[in-house]
C-alpha positions as CSV (number, residue, x, y, z in Angstrom):
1,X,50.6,-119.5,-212.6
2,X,54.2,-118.8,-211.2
3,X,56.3,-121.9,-210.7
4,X,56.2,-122.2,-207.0
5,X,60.1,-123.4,-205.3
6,X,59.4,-125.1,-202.0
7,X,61.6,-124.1,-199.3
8,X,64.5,-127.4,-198.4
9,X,66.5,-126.6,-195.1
10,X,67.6,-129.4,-193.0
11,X,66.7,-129.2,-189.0
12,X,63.8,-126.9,-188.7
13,X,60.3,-127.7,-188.7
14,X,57.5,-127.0,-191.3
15,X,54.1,-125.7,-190.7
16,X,51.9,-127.8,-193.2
17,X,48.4,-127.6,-194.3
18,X,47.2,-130.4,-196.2
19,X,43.3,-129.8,-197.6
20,X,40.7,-132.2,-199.4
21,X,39.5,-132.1,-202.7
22,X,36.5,-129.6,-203.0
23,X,36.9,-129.3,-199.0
24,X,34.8,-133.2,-199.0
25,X,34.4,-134.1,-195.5
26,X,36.0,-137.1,-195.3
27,X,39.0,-137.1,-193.0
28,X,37.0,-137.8,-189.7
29,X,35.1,-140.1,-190.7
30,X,38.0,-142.5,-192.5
31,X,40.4,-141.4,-189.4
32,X,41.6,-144.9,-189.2
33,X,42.5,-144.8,-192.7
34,X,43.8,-141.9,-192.5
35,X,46.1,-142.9,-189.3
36,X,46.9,-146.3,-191.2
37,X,48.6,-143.8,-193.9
38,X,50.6,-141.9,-191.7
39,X,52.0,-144.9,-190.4
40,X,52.6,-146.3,-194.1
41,X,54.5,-143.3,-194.4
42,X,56.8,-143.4,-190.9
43,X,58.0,-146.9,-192.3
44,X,59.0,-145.4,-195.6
45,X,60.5,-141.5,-194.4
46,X,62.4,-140.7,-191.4
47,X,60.4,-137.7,-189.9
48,X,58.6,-136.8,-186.7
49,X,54.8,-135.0,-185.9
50,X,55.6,-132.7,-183.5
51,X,52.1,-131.4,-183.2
52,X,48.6,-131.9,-185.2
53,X,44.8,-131.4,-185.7
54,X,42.9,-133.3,-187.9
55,X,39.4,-131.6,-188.8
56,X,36.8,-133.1,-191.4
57,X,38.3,-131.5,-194.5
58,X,42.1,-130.5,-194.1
59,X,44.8,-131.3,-191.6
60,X,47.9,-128.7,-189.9
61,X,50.4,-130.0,-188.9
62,X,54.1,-129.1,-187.5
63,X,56.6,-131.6,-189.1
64,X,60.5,-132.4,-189.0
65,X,62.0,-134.8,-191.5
66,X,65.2,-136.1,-190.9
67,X,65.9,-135.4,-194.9
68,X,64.8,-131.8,-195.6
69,X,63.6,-132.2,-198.7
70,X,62.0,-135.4,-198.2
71,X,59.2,-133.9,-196.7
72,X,56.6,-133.5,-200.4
73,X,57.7,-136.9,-200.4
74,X,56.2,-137.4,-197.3
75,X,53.3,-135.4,-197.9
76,X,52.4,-137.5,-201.2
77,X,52.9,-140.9,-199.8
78,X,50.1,-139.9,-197.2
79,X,48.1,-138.5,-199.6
80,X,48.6,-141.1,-201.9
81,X,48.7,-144.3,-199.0
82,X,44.9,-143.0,-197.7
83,X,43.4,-142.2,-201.4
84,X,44.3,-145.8,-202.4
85,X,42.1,-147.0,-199.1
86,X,38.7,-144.8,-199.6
87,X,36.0,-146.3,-200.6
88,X,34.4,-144.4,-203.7
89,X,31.4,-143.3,-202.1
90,X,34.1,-140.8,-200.3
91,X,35.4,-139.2,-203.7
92,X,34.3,-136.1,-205.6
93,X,33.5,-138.6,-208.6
94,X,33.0,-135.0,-210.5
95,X,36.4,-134.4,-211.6
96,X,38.3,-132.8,-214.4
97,X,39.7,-134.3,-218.0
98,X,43.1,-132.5,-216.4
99,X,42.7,-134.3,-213.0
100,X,41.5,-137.5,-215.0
101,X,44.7,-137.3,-216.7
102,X,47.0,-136.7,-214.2
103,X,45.4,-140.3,-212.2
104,X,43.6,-138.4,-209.6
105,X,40.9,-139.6,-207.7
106,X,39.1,-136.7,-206.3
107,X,40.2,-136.7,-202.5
108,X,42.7,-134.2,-202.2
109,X,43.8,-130.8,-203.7
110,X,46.5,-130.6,-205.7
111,X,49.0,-129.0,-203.5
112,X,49.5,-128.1,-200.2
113,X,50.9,-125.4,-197.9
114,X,54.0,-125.2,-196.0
115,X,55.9,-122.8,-193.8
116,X,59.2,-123.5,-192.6
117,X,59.5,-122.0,-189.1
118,X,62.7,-120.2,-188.3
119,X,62.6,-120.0,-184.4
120,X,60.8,-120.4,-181.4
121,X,58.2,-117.9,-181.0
122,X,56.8,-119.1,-184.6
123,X,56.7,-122.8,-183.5
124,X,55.1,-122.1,-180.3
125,X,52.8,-119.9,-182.2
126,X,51.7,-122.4,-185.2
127,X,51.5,-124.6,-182.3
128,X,48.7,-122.3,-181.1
129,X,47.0,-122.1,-184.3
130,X,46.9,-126.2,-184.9
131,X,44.9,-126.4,-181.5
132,X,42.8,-123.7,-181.9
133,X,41.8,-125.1,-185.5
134,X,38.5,-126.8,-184.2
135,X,37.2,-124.2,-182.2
136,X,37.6,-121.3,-185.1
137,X,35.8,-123.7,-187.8
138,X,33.0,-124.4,-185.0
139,X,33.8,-128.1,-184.4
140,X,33.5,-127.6,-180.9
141,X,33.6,-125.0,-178.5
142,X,36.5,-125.7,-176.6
143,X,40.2,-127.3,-177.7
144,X,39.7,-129.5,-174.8
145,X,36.7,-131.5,-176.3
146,X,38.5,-132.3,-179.9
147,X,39.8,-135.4,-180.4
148,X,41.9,-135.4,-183.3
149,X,44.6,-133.2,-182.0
150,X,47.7,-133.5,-180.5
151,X,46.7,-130.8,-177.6
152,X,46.4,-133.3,-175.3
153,X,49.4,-134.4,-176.0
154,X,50.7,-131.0,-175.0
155,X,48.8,-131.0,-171.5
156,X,50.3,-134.4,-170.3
157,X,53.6,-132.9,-171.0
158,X,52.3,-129.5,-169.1
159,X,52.5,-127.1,-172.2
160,X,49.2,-126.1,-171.9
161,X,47.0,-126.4,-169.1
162,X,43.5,-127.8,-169.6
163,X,41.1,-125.3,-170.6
164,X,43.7,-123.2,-172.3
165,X,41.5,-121.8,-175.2
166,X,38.8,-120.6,-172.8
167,X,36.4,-117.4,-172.5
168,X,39.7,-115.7,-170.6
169,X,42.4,-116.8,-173.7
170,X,40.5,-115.1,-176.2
171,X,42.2,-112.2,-176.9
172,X,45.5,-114.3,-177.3
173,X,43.8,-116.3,-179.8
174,X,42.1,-114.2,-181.7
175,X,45.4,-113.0,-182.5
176,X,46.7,-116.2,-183.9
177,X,45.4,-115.0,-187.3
178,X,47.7,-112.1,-187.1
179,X,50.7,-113.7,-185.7
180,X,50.9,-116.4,-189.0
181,X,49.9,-113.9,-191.4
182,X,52.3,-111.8,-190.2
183,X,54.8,-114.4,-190.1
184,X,53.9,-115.7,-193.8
185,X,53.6,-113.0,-196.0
């Protein structure tokens, strides 16, 4: 495998996607802990959420560190900050000698993925994709009725109206797909 050169520029945002180990279901369920390691994180790194979705086995989100190349850093200390936290019925226990030896527990995979986002349209439009997450993995039917996203966030501050996401916005968002593989690769 290619060595892989993350992307360092100060004052944009990055698109990140952050998965479990083995795609175990345990975010939602240890959402508090979760949470608690975000926060652990904001008191050691200087960066803001600007928007989010947490769904059972991975998490998007659009972040801006003060420090561009801060943000792994960041990245590992909530990785590492809710892993410490778990209790071991929430681990793959059936891990490899190489994962064994590198002091991992089973909770995450090894890397994650990251996008910086170079202007408005791709923002807005990774923005689109976070809050559409739960409806395209079937977590509910409408972005309204999740949770564990920053959408309503985004409706408070008149971004989105209510039922965006609706019977009428599917054409838009069926595109989403498109619009960040287009904008990826």
């Amino acid at each position: 495998m290619p060595n892989y050169k993350r992307y360092y520029e100060n004052n944009y945002y990055i698109f990140i996607t952050v998965v479990t180990y083995k795609r175990n279901m345990i975010l939602i369920k240890n959402i508090e802990k979760l949470r608690e390691s975000f926060k652990k994180a904001k008191n050691k790194y200087q960066f803001e959420i600007f928007g989010m979705v947490v769904l059972p086995d991975h998490f998007h989100m659009i972040l801006k560190p003060e420090i561009a190349n801060e943000y792994s850093k960041i990245i590992g200390s909530i990785k590492s900050n809710f892993t410490k936290t778990i209790d071991n019925e929430s681990m793959d226990n059936n891990i490899s000698i190489s994962r064994i030896k590198r002091r991992e527990k089973g909770v995450w995979q090894r890397r994650f993925y990251e996008h910086t986002i170079k202007n408005e349209e791709e923002l807005y439009g990774y923005l689109d994709y976070i809050h559409y997450n739960p409806v395209k993995h079937g977590c509910v039917k409408n972005v309204r009725d999740w949770e564990f996203s920053s959408f309503h966030k985004f409706v408070r501050q008149e971004w989105y109206d209510i039922n965006w996401g609706c019977f009428e916005d599917m054409k838009n968002i069926n595109n989403l797909g498109d619009f960040i593989y287009d904008n990826v690769y």
